[in-house]
N, C-alpha and C positions, 0 to 999 in steps of 0.2 A: 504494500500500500504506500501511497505516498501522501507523507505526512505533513503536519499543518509547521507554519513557519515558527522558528524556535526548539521544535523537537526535528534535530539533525536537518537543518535547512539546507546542507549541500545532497540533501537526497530530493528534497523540493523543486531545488534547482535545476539536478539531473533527473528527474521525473521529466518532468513537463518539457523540461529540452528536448528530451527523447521521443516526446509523442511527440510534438511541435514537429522535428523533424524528420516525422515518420509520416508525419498528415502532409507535410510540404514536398516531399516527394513524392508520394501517391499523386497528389494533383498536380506537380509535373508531367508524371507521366501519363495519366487519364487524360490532360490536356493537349499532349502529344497525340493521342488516342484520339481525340476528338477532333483535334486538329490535318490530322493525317487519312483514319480508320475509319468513323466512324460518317457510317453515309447512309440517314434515317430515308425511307421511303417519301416522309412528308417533312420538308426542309423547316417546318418551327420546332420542330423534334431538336434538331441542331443548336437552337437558340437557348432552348431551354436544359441543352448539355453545359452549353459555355456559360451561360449564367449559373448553373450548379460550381463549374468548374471554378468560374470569376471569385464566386465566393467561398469555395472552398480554399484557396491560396491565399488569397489574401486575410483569413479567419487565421489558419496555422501559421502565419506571419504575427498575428494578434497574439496567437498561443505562444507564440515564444516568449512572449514577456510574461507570463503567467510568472515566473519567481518574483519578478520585481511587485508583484503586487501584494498589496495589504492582508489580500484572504486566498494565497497562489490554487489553492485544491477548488475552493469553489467557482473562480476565475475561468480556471482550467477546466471543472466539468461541464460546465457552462458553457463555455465555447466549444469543447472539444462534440460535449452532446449536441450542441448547436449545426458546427459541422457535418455530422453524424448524418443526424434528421433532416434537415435541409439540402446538402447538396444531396446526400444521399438520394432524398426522394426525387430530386431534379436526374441523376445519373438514373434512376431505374425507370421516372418514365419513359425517358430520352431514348433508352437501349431499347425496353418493349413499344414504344411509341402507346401506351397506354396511361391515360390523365388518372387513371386510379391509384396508382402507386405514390400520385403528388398529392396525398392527403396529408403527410405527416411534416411539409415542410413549413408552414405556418406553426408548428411547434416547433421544429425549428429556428425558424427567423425571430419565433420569441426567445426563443433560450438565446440567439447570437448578442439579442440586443439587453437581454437581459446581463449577457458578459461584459457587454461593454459599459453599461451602469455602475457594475460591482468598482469599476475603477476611480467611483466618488464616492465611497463607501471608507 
């Protein structure tokens, strides 16, 4: 687990570094993907991969500052679950071309904005 700041804060540190830079290459590479591979049937299919992608990279950029903040675990789940639900549900309509799968990114886009609150807390 990784723990809250003050009990061994260089494990806080290298927590969240490590998902940060585990989410930021994923969306490297899916954006490679999407950018290259991925060729939906109906071309808003495509818009709504990059937009997943747009904000998945730019979120695990966010994530990396997760030690520096005041509450780095809640920051971090928050975004990281933010990530998750959100681009997530954008990458799975995108691949099936199916709008069912995009129910779950408005929880989502609340947990991302809800991470970036945490940073006036």
């Amino acid at each position: 687990a990784i723990k809250e700041r003050g009990e061994g804060t260089g494990r806080v540190m290298s927590g969240w570094r490590k998902v940060a830079g585990l989410s930021g290459a994923l969306a490297v590479g899916l954006g490679a993907y999407g950018a290259h591979g991925f060729k939906p049937e109906n071309a808003v299919y495509k818009e709504v991969y990059r937009t997943g992608n747009q904000y998945h990279l730019l979120h695990s950029a966010l994530l990396a500052t997760a030690p520096l903040s005041k509450r780095p675990n809640l920051f971090g789940g928050l975004c990281s679950g933010g990530i998750l639900l959100f681009s997530g549900s954008c990458y799975a309509t995108a691949l099936s071309e199916n709008r069912e799968f995009g129910k779950l990114a408005p929880v989502g886009g609340m947990s991302l904005i809800a991470a970036w609150l945490t940073l006036v807390l």
